[in-house]
N, C-alpha and C positions, 0 to 999 in steps of 0.2 A: 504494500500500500504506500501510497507516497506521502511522504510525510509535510505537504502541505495541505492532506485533505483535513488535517484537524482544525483548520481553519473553517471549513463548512458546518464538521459536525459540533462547533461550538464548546469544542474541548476546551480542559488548559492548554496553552500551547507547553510543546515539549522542550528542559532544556536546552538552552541556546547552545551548547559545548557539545555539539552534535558529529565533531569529526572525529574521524576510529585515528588509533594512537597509528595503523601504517600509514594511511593520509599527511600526518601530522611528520612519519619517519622520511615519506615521499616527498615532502616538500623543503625538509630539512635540508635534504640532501640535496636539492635544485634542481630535483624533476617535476618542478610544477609549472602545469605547460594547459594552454588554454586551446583548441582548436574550434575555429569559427570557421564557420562553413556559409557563405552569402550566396547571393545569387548562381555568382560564376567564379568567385575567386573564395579560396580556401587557404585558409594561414594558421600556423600555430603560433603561439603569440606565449608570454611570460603574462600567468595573469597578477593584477595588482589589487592589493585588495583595497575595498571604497572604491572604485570603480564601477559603473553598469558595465555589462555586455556588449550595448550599444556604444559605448566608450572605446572602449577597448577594437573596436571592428572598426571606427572612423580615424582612430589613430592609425592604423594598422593600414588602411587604405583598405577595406572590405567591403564589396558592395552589399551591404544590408538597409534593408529597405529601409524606414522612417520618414514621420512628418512633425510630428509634436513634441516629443522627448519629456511627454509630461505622462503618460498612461493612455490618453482616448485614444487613437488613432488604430492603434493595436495592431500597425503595420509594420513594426518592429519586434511581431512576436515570433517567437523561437522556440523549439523544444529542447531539451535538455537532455541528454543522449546518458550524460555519464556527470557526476560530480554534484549533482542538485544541493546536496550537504553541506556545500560549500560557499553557497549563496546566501545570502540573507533572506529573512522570512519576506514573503510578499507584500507587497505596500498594499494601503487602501485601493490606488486605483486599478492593480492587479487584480484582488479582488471581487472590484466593481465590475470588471471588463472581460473575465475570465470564468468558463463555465466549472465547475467541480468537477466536472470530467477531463477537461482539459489539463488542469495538476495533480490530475491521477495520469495521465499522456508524458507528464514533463514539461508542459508547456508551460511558459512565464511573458511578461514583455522584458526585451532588451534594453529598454530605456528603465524601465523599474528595478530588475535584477541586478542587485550590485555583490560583487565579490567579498565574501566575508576572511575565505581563508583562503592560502596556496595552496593547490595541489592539482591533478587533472581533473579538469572540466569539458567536455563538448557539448557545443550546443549550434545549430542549426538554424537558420534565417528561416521560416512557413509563416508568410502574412495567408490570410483567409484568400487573398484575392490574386 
């Protein structure tokens, strides 16, 4: 189950220190590596954490979609392949924009998804449209 559906079912949320000690050994060691996959162009990137998604893809030169960099547009939405634990909880306007099926999929917006910790992450550009 992915652990931002406890956001729907109106749990407590879980522990914020949600990364397993090899994550934490991965990262030590300088294998924490972000791969963003956009339209057409695909890069692994060093991720930073405080950072979005959509950060880190504009730095990098990736074509990922966007238009608002605030939550509505939702054209910067992404699925998250691998490392979701890594990310911080979803904002309000994820929340608002994003069906509960959808972060049980992986899916987050790029501009709301900001990196919490180092370690591997992939996540993938899918706007709706």
């Amino acid at each position: 189950m992915n652990p931002f559906r406890i956001f729907f079912d109106k749990k407590k949320p879980a522990n914020e220190e949600t990364v397993e000690p090899e994550q934490r050994a991965t990262a030590a060691s300088g294998e924490a590596t972000m791969q963003l996959k956009g339209r057409t162009i695909e890069k692994t990137v060093v991720p930073e954490p405080g950072k979005t998604i959509l950060q880190h893809a504009k730095d990098h030169e990736i074509d990922w979609q966007h238009m608002c960099r605030r939550g509505t547009c939702a054209r910067c939405r992404c699925q998250v392949v691998e490392g979701a634990e890594l990310l911080e909880e979803p904002t309000e306007a994820e929340l608002r924009r994003l069906d509960p099926e959808e972060f049980d999929e992986g899916f987050r917006l790029g501009c709301q998804a900001v990196v919490r910790s180092p370690g591997k992450i992939v996540a993938r550009n899918k706007t709706y449209f």
